[in-house]
C-alpha positions as CSV (number, residue, x, y, z in Angstrom):
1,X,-22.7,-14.6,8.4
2,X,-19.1,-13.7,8.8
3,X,-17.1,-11.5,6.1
4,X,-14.8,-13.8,4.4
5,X,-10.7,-12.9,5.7
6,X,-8.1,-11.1,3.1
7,X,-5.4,-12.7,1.9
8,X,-3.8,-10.0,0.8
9,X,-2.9,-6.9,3.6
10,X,-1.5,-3.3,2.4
11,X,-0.8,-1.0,5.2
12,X,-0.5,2.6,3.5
13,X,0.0,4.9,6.7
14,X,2.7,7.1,6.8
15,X,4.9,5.4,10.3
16,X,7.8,8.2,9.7
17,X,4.7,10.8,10.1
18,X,4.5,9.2,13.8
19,X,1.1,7.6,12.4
20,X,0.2,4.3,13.5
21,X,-0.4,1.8,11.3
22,X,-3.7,-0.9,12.1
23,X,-2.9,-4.4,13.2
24,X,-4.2,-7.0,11.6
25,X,-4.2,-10.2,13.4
26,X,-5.7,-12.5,10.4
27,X,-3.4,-15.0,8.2
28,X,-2.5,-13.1,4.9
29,X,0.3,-12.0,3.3
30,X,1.3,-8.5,4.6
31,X,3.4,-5.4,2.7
32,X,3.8,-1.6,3.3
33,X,3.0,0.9,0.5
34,X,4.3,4.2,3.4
35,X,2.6,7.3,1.7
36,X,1.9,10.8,3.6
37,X,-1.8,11.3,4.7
38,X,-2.7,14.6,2.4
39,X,-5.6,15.0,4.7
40,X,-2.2,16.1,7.1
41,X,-1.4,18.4,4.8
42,X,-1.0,22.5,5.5
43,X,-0.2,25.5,3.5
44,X,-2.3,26.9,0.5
45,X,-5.2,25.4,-1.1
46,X,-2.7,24.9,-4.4
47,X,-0.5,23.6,-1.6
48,X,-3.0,21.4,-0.6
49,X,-4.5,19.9,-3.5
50,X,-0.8,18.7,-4.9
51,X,-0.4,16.7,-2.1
52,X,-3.7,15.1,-2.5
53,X,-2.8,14.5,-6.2
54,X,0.7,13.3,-5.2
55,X,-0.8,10.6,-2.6
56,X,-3.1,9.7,-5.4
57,X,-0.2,9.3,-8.1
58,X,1.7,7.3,-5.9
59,X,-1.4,4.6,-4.9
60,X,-2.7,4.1,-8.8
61,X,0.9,3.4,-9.7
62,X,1.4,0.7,-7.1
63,X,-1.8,-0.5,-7.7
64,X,-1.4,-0.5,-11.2
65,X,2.2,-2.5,-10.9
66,X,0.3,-5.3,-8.1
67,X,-2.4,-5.6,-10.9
68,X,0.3,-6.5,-13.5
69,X,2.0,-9.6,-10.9
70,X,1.5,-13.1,-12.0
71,X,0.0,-13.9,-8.3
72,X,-0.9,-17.3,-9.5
73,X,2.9,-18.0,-10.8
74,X,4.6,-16.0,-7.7
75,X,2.1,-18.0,-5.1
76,X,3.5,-21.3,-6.4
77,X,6.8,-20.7,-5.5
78,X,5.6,-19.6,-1.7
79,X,4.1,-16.5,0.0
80,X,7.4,-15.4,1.0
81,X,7.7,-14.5,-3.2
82,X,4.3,-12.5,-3.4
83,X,5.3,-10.8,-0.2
84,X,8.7,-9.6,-1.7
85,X,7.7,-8.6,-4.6
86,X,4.6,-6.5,-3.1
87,X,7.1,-4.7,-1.0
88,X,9.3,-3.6,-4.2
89,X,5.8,-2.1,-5.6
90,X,5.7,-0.5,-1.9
91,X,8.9,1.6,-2.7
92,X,7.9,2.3,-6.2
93,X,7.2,6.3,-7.0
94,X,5.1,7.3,-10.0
């Protein structure tokens, strides 16, 4: 039995941090949500923990915003409409 293909891909690594983010090869609609990897992070444990919280911030909020997008209205008027407006929620900050 095979696993059933996204439609939908989010890349969230950090490409400025010299990361590299996974290809996927599958048809789906692609966007880039960039956000540091806190596991990266150095200093104090305070120091730490904020950047964790800040990564975490930043995710629910996008998530929250692609939860709230009429797919089903956007989808009618072409991929190339979802795809735009996931990328907006990409550069959205909490």
């Amino acid at each position: 039995m095979t696993s059933p293909s996204p439609h939908v891909v989010i890349t969230v690594c950090a490409s400025a941090a010299g990361e590299t983010c996974p290809a996927y090869l599958g048809p789906a609609i692609r966007a880039h949500w960039g956000v540091e990897d806190p596991a990266k992070a150095t200093g104090s444990e305070a120091e730490i923990e904020a950047a964790f919280d800040t990564a975490y911030r930043i995710l629910r909020h996008r998530i929250e915003a692609m939860c709230q997008l009429p797919v089903a209205e956007l989808m009618e008027k072409g991929p190339a409409q979802l795809r735009a407006e996931l990328s907006r929620i990409g550069s959205l900050e909490p």
